[in-house]
GUVEX-322212 format. One line per field, with one value per residue (C-alpha): residue number from 1; chain; x, z, y. Coordinates in pm, whole numbers, plus 50000, padded with zeros to 5 digits. Example, Ala and Ser with C-alpha at 12.3 -4.5 7.8 and 13.67 -1.06 7.14 Angstrom:
resi c(1  2);
chain c(A  A);
u c(51230  51367);
w c(50780  50714);
v c(49550  49894);
//
This chain:
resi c(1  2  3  4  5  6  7  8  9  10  11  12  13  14  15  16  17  18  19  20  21  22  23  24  25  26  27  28  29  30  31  32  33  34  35  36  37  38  39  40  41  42  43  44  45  46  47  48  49  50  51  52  53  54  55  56  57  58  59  60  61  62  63  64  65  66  67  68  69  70  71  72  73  74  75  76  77  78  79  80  81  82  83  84  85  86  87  88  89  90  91  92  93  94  95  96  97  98  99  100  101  102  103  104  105  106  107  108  109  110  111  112  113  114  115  116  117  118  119  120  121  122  123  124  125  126  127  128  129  130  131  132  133  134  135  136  137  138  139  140  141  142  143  144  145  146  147  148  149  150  151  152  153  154  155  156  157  158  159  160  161  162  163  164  165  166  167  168  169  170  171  172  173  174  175  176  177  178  179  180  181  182  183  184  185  186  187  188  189  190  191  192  193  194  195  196  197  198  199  200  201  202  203  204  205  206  207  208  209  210  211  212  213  214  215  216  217  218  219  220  221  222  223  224  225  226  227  228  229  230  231  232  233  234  235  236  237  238  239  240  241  242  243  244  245  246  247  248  249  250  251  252  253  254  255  256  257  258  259  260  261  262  263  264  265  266  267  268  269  270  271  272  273  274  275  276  277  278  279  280  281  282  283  284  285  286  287  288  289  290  291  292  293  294  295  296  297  298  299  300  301  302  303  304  305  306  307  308  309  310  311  312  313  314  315  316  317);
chain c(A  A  A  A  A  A  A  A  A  A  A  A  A  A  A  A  A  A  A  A  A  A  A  A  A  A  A  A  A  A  A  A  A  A  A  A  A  A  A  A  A  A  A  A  A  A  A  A  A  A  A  A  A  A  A  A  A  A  A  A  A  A  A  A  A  A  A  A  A  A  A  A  A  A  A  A  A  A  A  A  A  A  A  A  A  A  A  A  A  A  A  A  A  A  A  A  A  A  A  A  A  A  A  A  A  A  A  A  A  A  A  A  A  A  A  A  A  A  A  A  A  A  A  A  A  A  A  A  A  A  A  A  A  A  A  A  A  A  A  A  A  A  A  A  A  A  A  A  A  A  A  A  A  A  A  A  A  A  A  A  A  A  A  A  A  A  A  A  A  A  A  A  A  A  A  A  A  A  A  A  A  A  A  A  A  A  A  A  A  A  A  A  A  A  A  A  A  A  A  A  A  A  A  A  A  A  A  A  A  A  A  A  A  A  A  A  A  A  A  A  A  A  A  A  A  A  A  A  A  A  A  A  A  A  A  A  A  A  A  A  A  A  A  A  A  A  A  A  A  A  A  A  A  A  A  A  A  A  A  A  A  A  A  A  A  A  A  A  A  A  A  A  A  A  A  A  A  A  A  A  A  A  A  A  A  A  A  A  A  A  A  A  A  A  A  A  A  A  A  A  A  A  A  A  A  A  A  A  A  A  A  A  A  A  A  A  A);
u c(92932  93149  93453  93416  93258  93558  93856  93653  93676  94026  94092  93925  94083  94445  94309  94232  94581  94769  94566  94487  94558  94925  95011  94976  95193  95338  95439  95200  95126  94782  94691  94495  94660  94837  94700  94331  94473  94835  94911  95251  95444  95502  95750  95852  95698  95726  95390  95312  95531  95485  95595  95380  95042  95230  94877  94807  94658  94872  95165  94964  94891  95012  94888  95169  95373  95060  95101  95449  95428  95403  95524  95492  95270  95457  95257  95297  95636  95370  95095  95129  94913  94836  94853  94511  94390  94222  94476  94637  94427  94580  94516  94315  94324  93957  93650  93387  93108  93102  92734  92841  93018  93368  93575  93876  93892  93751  94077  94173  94142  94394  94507  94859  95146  95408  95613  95303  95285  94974  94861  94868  94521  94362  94009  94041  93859  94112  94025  94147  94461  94203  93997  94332  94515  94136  94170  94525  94468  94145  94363  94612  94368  94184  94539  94635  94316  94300  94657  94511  94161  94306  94606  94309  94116  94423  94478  94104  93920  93646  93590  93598  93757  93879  94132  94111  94483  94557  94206  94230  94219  93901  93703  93812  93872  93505  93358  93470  93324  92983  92713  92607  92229  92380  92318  92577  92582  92892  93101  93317  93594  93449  93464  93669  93337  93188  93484  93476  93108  93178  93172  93386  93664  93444  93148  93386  93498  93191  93043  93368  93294  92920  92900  92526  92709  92677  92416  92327  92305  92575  92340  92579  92896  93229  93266  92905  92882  92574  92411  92100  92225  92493  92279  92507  92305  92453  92644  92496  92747  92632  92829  92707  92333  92400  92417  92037  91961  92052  91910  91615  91736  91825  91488  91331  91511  91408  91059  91064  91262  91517  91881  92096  92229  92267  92650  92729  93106  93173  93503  93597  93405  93089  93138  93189  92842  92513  92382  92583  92387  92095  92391  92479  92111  91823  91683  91909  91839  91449  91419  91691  91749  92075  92305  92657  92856  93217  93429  93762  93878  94231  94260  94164  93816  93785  94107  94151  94332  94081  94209  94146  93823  93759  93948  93688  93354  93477  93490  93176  92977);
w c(81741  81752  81797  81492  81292  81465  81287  80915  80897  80999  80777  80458  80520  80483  80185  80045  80122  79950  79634  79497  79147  79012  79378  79425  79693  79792  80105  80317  80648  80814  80941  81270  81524  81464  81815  81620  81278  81271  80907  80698  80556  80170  80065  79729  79450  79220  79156  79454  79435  79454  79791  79909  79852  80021  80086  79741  79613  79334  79522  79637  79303  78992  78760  78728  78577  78370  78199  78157  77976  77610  77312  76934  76700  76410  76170  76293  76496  76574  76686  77041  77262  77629  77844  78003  78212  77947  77645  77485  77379  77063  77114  76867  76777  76614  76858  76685  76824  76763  76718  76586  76755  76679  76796  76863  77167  77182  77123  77416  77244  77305  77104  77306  77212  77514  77497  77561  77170  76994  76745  76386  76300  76613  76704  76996  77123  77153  77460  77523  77750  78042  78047  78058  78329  78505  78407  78570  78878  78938  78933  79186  79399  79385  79516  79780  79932  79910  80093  80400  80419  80428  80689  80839  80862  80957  81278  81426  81269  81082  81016  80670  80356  79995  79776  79385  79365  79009  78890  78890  78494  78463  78729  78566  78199  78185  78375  78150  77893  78045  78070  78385  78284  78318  78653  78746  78989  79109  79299  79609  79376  79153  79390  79090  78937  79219  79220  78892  78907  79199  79534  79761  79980  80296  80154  80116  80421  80607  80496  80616  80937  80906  81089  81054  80736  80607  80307  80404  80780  80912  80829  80551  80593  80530  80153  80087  79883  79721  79566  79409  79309  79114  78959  79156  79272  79651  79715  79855  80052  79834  79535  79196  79312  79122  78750  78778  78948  78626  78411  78502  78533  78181  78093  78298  78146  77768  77921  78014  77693  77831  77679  77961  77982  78283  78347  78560  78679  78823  78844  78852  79183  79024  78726  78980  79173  78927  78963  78706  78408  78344  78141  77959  77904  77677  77936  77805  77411  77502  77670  77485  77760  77721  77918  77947  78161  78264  78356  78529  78516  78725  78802  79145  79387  79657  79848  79644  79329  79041  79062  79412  79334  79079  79284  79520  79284  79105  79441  79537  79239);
v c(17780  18144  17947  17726  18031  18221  17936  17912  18296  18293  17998  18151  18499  18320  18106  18458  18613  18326  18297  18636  18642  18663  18637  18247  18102  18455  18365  18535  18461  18421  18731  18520  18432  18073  17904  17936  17814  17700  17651  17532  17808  17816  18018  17932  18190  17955  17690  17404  17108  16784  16756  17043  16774  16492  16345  16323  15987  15958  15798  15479  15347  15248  15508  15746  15419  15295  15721  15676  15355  15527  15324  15368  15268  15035  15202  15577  15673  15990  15741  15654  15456  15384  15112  15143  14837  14558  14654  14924  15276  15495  15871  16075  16467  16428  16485  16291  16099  15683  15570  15230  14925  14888  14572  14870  15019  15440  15622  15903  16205  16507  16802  16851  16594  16460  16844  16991  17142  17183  16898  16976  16916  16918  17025  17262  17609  17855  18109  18463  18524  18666  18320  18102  18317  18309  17924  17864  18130  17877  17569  17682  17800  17454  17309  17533  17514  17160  17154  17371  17220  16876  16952  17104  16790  16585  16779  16714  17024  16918  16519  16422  16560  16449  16661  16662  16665  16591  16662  17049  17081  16856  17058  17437  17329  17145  17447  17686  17441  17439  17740  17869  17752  17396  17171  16987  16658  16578  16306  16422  16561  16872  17153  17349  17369  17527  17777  17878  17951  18200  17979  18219  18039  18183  17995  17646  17701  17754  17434  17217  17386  17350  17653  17890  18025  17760  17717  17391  17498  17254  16958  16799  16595  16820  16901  16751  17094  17242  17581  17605  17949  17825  17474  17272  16987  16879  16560  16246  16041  15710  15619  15686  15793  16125  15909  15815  16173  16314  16115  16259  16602  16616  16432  16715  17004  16826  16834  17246  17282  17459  17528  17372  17001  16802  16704  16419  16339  15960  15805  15388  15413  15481  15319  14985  15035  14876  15248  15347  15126  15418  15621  15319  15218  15256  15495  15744  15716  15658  15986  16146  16389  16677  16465  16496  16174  16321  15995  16057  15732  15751  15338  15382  15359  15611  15492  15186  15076  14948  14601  14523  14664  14432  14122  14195  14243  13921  13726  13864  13710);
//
């Protein structure tokens, strides 16, 4: 037990060195020795490359080409659309809700245009230069430590772990978002939200190790994360069980009357598995509970691309 509370320590004071803010990717070297915690050396100042999260999901499927298939609109040259799985999706600058049925497809909304420049029109929140450098030091931290952890796993460390490569903006940008009042119950790949909210590196690290640190006293899986402190409800290992969990943690919170919402995240994996119906059900507009479903829909499973998914549900029934 010293030994593997002996390599977490070591591991989260390097974590530490090569994130502090402004300093990202610095070059530093771990201060342990490298026999308890060898570790790649970055030493570009510049932000993480592509090549630096070689394990990244992204290069096993077919969404990167599916983004880059833009075309325009013959009725708009400034109207573009995506080629999303099932048919083409038009983007919209207007956050509005949609009570009715519509034979048209729910737009994707976005206030930034393909250059990255703000949309005439648009309905954002604009935040102070402190919050977006907090925003962007948050986002970088979420990679590099995703790049250690998971080399980490990879050599024999620790047994299981998931990155959220490409998913850094929808962990800190819907933190910042959300109060700290608000409970959140996540899939495997939100950890951002648990490191905007204050979760140190020691404490992230300390769980992977499931060392007597740990909150969860080394009885969870690696990255099964969870603080009551922070209103983060704790993984389960099941697909998709946290969508009916919060159901009735947003029914509950209606109950108490308390200011705070309940905000779910599920990907195609959970929105495959039956347990995802109670958002899409009656249940929900019955009990009108503060709920808030966060879908990061990416055209893959876990490790698998959507359509085998849905070869293999089809052949199933």
């Amino acid at each position: 037990m010293a030994i593997w509370l002996t390599k977490s320590r070591a591991m989260a004071q390097c974590l530490r060195q090569r994130v502090g803010l402004l300093r990202i990717l610095s070059g530093q070297s771990c201060s342990s020795p490298s026999t308890i915690f060898p570790l790649q050396q970055y030493n570009s100042p510049s932000l993480p490359s592509k090549t630096l999260f070689s394990p990244g999901r992204s290069e096993s499927t077919v969404a990167a080409n599916q983004l880059d298939s833009l075309s325009s609109s013959d009725s708009d040259d400034d109207h573009q659309v995506l080629d999303f799985p099932g048919g083409k999706v038009g983007y919209t600058s207007e956050m509005r809700f949609i009570p009715e049925s519509s034979e048209k497809r729910v737009p994707c909304f976005r206030v930034l245009d393909d250059n990255g420049e703000l949309i005439k029109g648009s309905d954002f929140q604009q935040v102070s230069k402190e919050v977006a450098v907090k925003m962007y030091s948050h986002m970088v931290t979420l990679q590099v430590m995703d790049s250690v952890l998971y080399e980490a796993q990879r050599q024999g460390r620790f047994s299981f772990y998931l990155t959220t490569i490409g998913e850094e903006a929808i962990n800190i940008g819907s933190a910042a978002a959300l109060s700290a009042d608000d409970f959140i119950l996540p899939q495997y790949r939100e950890p951002g939200v648990l490191l905007w909210r204050g979760y140190t590196l020691q404490q992230f690290a300390n769980q992977v190790f499931a060392n007597k640190a740990d909150d969860g006293k080394g009885r969870q899986m690696p990255i099964h994360y969870g603080s009551k402190k922070l209103n983060y409800i704790t993984i389960s290992s099941p697909i998709a069980t946290q969508l009916p969990q919060a159901v009735g943690v947003a029914y509950s919170l209606k109950m108490e009357k308390k200011d705070a919402c309940a905000v779910a995240y599920t990907g195609d994996g959970g929105t495959s598995e039956q347990l995802w119906k109670p958002l899409s059900s009656s249940s929900v507009a019955t009990m009108a509970g503060p709920l808030v479903p966060i879908y990061q829909n990416n055209f893959e499973a876990m490790v698998l691309l959507l359509r085998v998914v849905h070869m293999v549900s089809e052949a199933y029934e």
